[in-house]
C-alpha positions as CSV (number, residue, x, y, z in Angstrom):
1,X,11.7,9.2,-11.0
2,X,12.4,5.5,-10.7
3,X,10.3,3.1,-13.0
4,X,7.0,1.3,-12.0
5,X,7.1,-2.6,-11.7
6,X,5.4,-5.8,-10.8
7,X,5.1,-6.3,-7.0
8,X,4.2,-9.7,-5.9
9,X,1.4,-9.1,-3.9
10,X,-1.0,-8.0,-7.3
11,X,0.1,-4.2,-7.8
12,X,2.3,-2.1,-9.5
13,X,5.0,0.1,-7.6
14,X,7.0,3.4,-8.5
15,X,9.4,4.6,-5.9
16,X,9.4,7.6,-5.1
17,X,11.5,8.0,-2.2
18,X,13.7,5.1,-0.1
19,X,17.1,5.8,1.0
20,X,19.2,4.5,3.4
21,X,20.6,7.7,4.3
22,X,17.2,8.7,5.4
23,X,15.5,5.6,7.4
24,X,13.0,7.7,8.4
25,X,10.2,7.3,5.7
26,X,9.2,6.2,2.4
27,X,7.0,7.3,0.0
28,X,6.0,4.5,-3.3
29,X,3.3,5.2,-5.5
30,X,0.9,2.1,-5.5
31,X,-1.5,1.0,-8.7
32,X,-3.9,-1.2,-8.3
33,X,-5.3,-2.6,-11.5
34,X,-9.6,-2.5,-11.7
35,X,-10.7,-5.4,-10.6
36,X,-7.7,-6.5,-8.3
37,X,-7.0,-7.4,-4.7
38,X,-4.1,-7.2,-3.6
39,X,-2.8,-10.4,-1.3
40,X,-2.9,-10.3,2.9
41,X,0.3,-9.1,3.7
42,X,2.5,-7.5,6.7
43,X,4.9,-5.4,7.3
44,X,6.9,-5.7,10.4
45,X,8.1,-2.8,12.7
46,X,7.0,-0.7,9.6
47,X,3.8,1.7,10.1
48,X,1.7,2.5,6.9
49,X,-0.4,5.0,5.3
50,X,-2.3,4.8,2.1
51,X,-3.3,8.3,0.3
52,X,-6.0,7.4,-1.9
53,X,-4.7,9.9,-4.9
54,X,-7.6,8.1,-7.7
55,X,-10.0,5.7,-8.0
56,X,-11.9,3.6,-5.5
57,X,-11.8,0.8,-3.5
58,X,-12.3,-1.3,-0.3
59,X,-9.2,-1.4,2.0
60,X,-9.1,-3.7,5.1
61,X,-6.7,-3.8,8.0
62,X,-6.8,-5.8,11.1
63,X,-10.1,-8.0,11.3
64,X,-12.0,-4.7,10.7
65,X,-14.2,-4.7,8.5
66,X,-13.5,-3.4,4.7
67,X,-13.4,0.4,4.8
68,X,-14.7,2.0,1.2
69,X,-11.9,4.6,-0.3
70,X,-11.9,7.0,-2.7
71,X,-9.3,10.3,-4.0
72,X,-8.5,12.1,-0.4
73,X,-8.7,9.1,1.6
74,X,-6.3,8.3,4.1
75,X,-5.8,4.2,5.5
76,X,-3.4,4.1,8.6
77,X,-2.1,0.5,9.1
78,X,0.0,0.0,12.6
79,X,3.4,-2.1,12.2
80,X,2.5,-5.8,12.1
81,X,-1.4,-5.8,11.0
82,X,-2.4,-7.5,7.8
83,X,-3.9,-5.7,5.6
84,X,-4.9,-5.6,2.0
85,X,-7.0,-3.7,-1.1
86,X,-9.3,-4.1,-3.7
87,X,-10.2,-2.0,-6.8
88,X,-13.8,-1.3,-7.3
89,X,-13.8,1.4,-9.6
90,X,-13.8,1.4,-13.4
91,X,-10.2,3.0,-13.3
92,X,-6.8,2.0,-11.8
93,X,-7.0,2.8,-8.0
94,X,-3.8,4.7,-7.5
95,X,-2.5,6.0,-3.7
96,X,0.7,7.2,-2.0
97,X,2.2,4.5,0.4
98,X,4.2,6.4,3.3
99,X,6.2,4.1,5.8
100,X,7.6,4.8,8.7
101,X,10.7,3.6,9.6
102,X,11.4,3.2,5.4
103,X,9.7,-0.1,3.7
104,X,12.8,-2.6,3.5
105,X,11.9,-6.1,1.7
106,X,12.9,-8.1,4.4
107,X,9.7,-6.8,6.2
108,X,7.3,-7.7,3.9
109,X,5.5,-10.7,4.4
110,X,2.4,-12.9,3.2
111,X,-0.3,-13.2,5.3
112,X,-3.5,-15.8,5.1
């Protein structure tokens, strides 16, 4: 398995699975520190789910309002909708993040 580090937008990412020889999907293991929330960002042309696997939190997407999430919850974010989360619990909030097509830095982007 491929070690965790320091993303930008305020969590910590393992990846689990990203290879170009598969475009398909991508699976990272996200952790978000208590206390934390992560920055607005995008992905474009990339689809998103979050698998809450621990924890809890709020996640928001789009100009909906702040969903509550907790272990066995599922977040679907469409390609190109901002979208950020916050830790609420009293332990790390940790989730799967699958993409489809695979997450590729040069999609990534800030969002205010």
């Amino acid at each position: 398995m491929a070690d965790e580090y320091y993303f930008e937008e305020g969590c910590f990412i393992t990846e689990l699975y990203n290879s170009a020889d598969d475009p398909a999907v991508s699976i990272a293991r996200a952790r978000v520190p208590v206390g934390v929330t992560t920055r607005w960002h995008v992905l474009s042309g990339i689809a998103e789910r979050y698998l809450i696997e621990s924890g809890e939190g709020e996640a928001w997407v789009g100009d909906a309002q702040p969903r509550q999430v907790q272990a066995g919850a599922t977040v679907t974010i469409a390609p190109g909708q901002r979208q950020r989360i916050r830790n609420l619990g009293e332990e790390d909030l940790v989730f799967l993040a699958v993409c489809t097509p695979r997450f590729v830095p040069q999609a990534y982007r800030d969002e205010d």
